[in-house]
N, C-alpha and C positions, 0 to 999 in steps of 0.2 A: 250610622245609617247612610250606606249611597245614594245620590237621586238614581232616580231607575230610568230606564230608556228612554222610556214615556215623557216623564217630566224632563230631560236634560235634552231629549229633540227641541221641546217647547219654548224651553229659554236657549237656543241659539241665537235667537235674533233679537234680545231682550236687552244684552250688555248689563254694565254693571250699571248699579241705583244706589240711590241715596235711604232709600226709605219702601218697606215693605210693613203691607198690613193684609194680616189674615186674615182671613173672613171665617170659621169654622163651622161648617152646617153638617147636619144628619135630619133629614125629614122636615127641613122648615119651609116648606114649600109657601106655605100664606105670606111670610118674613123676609123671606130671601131677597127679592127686588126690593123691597124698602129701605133694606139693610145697604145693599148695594149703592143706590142710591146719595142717599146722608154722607156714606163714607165718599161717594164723587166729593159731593157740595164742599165736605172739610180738607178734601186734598185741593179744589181749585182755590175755596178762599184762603186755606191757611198753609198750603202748603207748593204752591204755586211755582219759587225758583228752586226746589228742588225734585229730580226727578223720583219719581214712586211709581210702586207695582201695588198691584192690590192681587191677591193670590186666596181665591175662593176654596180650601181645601175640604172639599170632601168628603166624608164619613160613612159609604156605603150606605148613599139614602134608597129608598124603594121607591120616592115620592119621584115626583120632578123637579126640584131644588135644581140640582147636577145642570139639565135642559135648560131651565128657566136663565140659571146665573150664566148659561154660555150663550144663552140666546142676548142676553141684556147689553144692550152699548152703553157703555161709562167713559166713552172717548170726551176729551184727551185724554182722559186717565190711563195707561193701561191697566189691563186686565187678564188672568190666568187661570182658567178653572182647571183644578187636577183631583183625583181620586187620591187621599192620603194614603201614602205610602205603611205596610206593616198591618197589624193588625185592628180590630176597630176599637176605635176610642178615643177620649179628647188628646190624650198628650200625643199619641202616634199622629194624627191630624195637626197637632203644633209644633213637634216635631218636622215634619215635611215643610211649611214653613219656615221654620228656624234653618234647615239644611237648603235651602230656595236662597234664604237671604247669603247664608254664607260665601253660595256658591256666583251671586251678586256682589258680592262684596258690601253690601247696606252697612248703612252709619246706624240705623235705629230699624226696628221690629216692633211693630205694634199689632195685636190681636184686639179683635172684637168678635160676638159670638153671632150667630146669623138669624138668632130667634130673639134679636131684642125688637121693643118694640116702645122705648124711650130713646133711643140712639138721638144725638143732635149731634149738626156737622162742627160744632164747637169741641166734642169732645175728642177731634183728631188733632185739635191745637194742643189741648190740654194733655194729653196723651205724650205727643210723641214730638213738641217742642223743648221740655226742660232735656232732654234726650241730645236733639240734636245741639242744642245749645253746650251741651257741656256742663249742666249742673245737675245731672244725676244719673244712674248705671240702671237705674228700674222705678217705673213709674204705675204704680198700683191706682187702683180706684177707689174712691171713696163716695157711696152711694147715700143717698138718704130713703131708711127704707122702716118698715115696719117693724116695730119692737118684736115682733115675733119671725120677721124673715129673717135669713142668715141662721137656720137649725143649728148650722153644725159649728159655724163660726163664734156666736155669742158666747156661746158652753163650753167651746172646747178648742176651734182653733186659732181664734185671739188670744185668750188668755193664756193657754201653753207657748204660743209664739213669744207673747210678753215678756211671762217668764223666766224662758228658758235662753233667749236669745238675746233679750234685754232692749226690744226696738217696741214702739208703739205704735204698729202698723194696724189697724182696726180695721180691717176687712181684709183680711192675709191670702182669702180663696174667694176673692171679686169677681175674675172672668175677665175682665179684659186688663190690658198690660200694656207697656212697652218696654222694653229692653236694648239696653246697648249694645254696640258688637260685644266690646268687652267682655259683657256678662255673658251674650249670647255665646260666647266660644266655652263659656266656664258650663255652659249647660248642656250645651250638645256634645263636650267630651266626659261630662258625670259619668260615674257607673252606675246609680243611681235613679236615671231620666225616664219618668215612668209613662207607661202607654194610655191609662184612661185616668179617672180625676183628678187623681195625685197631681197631675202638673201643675196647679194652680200653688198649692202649699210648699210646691218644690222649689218654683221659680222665688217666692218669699224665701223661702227661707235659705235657699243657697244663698241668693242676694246679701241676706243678713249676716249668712257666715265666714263670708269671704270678703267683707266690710267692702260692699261695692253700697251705694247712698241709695237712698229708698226715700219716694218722693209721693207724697198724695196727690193725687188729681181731684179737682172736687166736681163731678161728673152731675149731680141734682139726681131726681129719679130714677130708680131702674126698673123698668118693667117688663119679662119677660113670658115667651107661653109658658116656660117650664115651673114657672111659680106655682101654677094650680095644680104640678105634681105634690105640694109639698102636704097637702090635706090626706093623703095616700100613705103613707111612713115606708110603709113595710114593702114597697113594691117599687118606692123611685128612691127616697133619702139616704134608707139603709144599706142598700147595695155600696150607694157613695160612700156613706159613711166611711166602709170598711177600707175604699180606696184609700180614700183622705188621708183616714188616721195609721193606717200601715207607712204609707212613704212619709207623714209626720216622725213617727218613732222612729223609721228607719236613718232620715237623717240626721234627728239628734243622737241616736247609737254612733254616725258615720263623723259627725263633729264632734263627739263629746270629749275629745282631749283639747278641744281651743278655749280659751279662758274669757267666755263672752256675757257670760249669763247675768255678769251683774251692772254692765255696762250701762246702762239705760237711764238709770232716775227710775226718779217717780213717774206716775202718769201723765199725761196731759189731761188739766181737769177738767168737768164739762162744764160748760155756757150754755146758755139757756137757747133752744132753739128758737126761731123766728119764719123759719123756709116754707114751702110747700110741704103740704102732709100727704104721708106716702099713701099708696096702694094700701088697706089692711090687709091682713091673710087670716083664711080663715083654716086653724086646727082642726085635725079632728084626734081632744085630748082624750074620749073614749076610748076609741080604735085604739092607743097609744097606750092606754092604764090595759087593756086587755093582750095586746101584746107582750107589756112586760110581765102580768102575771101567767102569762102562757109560756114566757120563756126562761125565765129567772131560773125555777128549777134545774132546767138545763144545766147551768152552771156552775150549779153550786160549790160541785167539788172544787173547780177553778179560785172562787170568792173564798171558800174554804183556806187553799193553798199558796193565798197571795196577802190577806187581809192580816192585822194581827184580829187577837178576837173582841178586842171592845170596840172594834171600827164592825168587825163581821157580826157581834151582836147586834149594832146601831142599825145594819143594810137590811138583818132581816125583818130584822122589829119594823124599818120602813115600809119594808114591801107587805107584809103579814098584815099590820094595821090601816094600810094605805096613807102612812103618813108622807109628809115631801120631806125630799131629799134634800139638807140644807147645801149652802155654797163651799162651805169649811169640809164637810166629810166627803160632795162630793169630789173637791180637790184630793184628801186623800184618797179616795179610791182612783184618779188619773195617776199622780204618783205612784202608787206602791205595783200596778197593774201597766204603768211606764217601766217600774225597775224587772218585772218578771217577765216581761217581753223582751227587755236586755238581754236575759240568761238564756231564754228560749226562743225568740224569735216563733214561736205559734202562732200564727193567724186567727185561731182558735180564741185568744187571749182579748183580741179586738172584740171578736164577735160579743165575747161575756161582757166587753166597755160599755158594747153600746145599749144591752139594754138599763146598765146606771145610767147612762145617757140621755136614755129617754124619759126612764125615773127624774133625773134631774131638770129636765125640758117639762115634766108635767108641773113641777114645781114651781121651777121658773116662769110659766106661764100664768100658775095661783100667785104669785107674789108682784107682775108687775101688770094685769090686767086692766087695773084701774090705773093705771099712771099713764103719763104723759110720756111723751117723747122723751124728752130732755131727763126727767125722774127718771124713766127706765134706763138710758144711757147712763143715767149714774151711779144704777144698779149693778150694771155691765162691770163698770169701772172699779166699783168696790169690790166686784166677784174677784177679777183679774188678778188685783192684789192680794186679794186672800190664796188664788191660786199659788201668787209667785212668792207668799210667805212659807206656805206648806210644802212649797218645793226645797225651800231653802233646809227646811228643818228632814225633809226625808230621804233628797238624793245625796249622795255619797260628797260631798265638798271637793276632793282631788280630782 
């Protein structure tokens, strides 16, 4: 991807930098100065003898985001508001970014989203200091957040990362980041580098595949507006869903001859937490039990032609009785429904994942409602492993 006119007039007078961080908004008009903001406070305290751009990219907002962020002074800082280049969506948005720093020449890239509204100017030390330092190629976040935030990660894309890749990166699709040139050059020449969610699972997991060091940040809270999509399923998560989990598959298919998977250990166990208690969220596990029995039929023949049949007996005995979906079967239905996405590549195939997915998120929701933080995290922990034994036993070993 070129910078386009537009952006490559703007940085004539910018020269190179040390440090870029992007800001990525669509319609966060309430967020956008405060966001702006915080990220001043942590480039003057902690980032001070190096120079940095702060690069507000865009997302074809309707709002006044766009106005507001160009109208705001964050001097000394600079500052660059641009329309992201390509089409709409979070990677094309991180993308322009990424292609900004290149053409900067930045030692480090750091992203934050525009709609948070926990941000502390701490977590731009945390971010994007072990970076410039030299002890790590990508620096993930790691949030303390409610047993029930993180839909798509607790279920499906922690533990498959675990797995498959052998690293214990516990929040794989966080949102905010920073990355090395290093890495940054490995991601902006991918074939792979995807236009809307997927980027967040991309940047993990390329990271992991191409053993560049992966580092957690321990960021405390996160709280953003997009959280109270997450009571809606069908209208804000699943859409994502579909992102996630396609450029997940796609780049275990695009790795799957490198010899990583078993790399890892065991997990890191969990300790008892002591911190601030998150934000709750509130489900709506209705809505979610009526979806899946709206759409299950749908698939059938798919669960039919993937399943062997005492797993496809077990799925529909679940759905028919509304019993839950345990952690063991729903692992194998990610595996065997991973191996017929290999052969096919159907989109189609995703779509029939996620509503096991959500069968198994009703469950998961009955089983750790009463627990605690730290219980439920052990929950997590135990699933994970069960995922990354069933892998063992149903993908191909060469």
């Amino acid at each position: 991807m070129e910078l386009n006119a537009g952006i490559s007039d703007k940085l004539e007078n910018v020269g190179k930098v040390d440090v870029v961080i992007g800001i990525q908004t669509k319609n966060v008009e309430p967020t956008i100065l405060h966001v702006m903001n915080v990220v001043r406070e942590g480039v003057m305290q902690y980032l001070s003898p190096y120079r940095t751009l702060v690069v507000v990219s865009d997302g074809f907002s309707t709002d006044r985001t766009a106005e507001l962020a160009e109208m705001f002074d964050i001097s000394p800082v600079q500052k660059m508001v641009v329309e992201q280049m390509g089409d709409p969506g979070k990677g094309n948005g991180m993308r322009t970014v990424i292609e900004i720093a290149h053409h900067l020449d930045a030692k480090a890239v750091a992203f934050v989203d525009g709609d948070l509204l926990s941000i502390k100017s701490e977590w731009i030390q945390e971010l994007v200091r072990p970076v410039l330092y030299g002890r790590t190629g990508l620096v993930v976040p790691f949030y303390v957040r409610d047993k029930f935030d993180g839909v798509i990660t607790n279920n499906l894309g922690y533990p498959f990362t675990m797995a498959y890749y052998g690293i214990d990166v516990r929040q794989p699709i966080g949102g905010e980041f920073c990355i090395s040139k290093r890495l940054a050059e490995s991601l902006r020449q991918h074939p792979l580098f995807p236009p809307d969610f997927g980027i967040d699972i991309f940047i993990t997991s390329v990271a992991a595949a191409e053993n560049h060091r992966i580092r957690e940040a321990m960021l405390g809270l996160k709280l953003h507006e997009s959280t109270s999509k997450y009571v809606e399923p069908e209208s804000s998560i699943i859409p994502m869903f579909r992102q996630v989990v396609r450029e997940m598959f796609d780049l275990a298919i695009y790795y799957s001859d490198r010899n990583f998977r078993y790399r890892g250990g065991d997990l890191i166990e969990t300790s008892e937490y002591f911190g601030p208690s998150p934000v709750p969220i509130t489900m709506d596990i209705e809505k979610m039990k009526e979806t899946v029995n709206l759409r299950f039929g749908e698939y059938s023949d798919i669960y039919k032609g993937t399943f062997p049949s005492e797993l496809m007996n077990h799925i529909c005995a679940t759905i028919r009785e509304n019993k839950p979906l345990d952690a063991d079967n729903w692992a194998r239905c990610v595996w065997h429904m991973f191996n017929r996405y290999c052969d096919e590549k159907n989109t189609v195939i995703i779509d029939a994942l996620r509503v096991l997915w959500l069968t198994r998120f009703i469950a998961f929701y009955e089983e750790c409602k009463d627990m605690n933080l730290t219980e439920a995290e052990s929950e997590i922990k135990k699933n994970a492993r069960i995922f990354r034994d069933v892998m063992t036993e149903i993908l191909p070993s060469d």
